[in-house]
Structures are given as structure tokens and as C-alpha cells.
C-alpha positions in Angstrom: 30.4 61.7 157.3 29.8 60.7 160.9 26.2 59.5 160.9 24.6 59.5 164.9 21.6 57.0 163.8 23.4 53.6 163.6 26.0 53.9 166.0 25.8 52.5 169.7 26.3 54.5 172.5 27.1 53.5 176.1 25.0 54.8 179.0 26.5 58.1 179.4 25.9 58.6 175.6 29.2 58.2 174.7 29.7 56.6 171.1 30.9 52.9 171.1 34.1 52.4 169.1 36.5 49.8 168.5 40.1 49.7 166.8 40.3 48.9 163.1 42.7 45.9 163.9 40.6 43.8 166.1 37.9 43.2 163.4 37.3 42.5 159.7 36.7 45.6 157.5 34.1 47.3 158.8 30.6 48.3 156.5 29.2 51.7 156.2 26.0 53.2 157.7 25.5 56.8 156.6 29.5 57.2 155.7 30.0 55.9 159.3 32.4 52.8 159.4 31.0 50.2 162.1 31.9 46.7 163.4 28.9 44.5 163.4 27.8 45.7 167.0 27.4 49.2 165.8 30.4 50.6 167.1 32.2 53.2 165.3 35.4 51.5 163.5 38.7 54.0 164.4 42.1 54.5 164.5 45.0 56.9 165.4 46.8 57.0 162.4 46.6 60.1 159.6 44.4 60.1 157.2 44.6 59.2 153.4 41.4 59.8 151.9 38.4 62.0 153.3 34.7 61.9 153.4 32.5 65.1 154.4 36.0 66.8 156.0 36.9 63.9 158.1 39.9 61.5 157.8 40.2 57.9 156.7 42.1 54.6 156.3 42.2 53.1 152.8 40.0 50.3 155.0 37.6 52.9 155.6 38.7 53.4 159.5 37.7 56.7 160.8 41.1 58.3 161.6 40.5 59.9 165.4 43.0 62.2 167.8 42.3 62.4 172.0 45.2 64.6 172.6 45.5 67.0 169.0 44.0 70.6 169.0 41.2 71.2 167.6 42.3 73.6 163.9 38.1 73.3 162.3 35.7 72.2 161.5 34.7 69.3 159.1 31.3 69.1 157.7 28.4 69.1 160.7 30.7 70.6 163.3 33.2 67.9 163.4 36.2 68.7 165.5 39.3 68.5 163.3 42.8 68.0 164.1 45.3 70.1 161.1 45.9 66.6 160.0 42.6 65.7 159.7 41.6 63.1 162.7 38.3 64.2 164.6 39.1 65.3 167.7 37.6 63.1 170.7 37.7 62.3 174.3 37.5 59.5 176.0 34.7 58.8 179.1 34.3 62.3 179.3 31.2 63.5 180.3 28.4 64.5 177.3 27.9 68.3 177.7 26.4 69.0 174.1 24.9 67.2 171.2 25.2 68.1 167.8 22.4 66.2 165.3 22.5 64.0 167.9 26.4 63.4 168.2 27.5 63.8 172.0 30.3 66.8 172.6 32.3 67.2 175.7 32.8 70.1 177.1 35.6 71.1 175.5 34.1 70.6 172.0 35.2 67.5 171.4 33.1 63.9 170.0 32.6 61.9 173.2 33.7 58.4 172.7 33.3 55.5 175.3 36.5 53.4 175.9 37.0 51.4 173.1 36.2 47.7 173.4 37.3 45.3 171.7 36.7 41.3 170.8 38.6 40.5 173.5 36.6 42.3 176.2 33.3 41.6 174.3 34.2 38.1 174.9 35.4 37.8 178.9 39.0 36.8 177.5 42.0 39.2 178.3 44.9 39.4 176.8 46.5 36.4 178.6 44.0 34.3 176.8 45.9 30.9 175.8 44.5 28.9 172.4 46.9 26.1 173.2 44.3 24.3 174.7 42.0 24.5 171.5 45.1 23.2 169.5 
């Protein structure tokens, strides 16, 4: 279940979030699967298992949807996509909180733009190792 109290938000209150393949497995908070900077750990794929309604990765990735209509509710008011991805937006403005989860204003979680280790780090995706080789 997606827990508000660990997770890092930028400073529009959107929750921080960063792809399942740019860091180790993540741990859990609450239910909530986050990197070690808080971020919420996700990814676009479907769902194989489910905790509290919402979809996850064997890895424990919270399985997320920016463009899939919204078909319920999970548990807490979680938009749902049929498949089971929570349904967010990205750098949308926060209209609504839920238990203190942001909500656009179309009803869906408001997530920042993901980041990444790569961004955390100044490097972009030109970055070079030979040079450390």
C-alpha cells in the first residue's frame, strides 16, 4: 500500500520516483518500495503480484500508468488502471491530497519527473568510464 510518510516529494509536492532499473532492489517503508533517497521505486510494466489493490514487480516495483484510464479504486483511493498500474501524472500541478498523497486534478497520484543516478550525479547519458578503466 502506498504509504505518504517516507517518501520524498519535490517542491510542488509531487512524489519523487525513480525507475526500478537504475538501482538495486529497493526496501519497503509502509508497503511503499523506495530507493535509498526516499523516492518511490516504479515501473511501467503489468503487474504480477498486488499489495492493498495496487500492482507490483516480483522486485517489489510499484507498477505505474501516465496515459491508462482510470477503471477504480485500490485501497485508500488509489487510481487504478483495469490492469492494475496506479494511475499518475507527471509535473502536474497538486490539486488534492489524499492521507497526504498529492492528486492532480484529474484524480490522478502526482509524481515528479523521475530522476535517476545519473541525474543525481551531474553525469548524462554520454558519460564515458573509459577513462576510469
Amino acid at each position: 500500500m502506498l504509504n505518504n510518510n517516507p517518501i520524498a516529494k519535490d517542491v510542488g509536492g509531487r512524489l519523487s520516483n525513480i525507475p526500478v532499473g537504475l538501482i538495486p532492489l529497493p526496501y519497503f517503508n509502509g508497503g511503499t518500495p523506495l530507493s535509498t533517497l526516499q523516492e518511490v521505486v516504479t515501473t511501467t510494466v503489468a503487474p504480477v503480484t498486488r499489495n492493498g489493490g495496487l500492482g507490483y514487480t516480483n522486485a517489489g516495483a510499484l507498477c505505474i500508468d501516465t496515459a491508462g484510464a482510470i477503471a477504480g479504486y485500490a485501497q485508500g483511493g488509489m487510481p487504478v488502471t483495469a490492469a492494475g498500474n496506479l494511475c499518475v501524472s507527471v509535473n502536474q500541478a497538486v490539486a488534492a491530497w489524499n492521507a497526504g498523497i498529492p492528486f492532480d486534478a484529474t484524480g490522478r497520484v502526482a509524481f515528479a519527473t523521475a530522476s535517476g543516478f545519473l541525474n543525481l550525479h551531474a553525469f548524462d547519458l554520454s558519460f564515458d568510464n573509459a577513462a576510469f578503466d
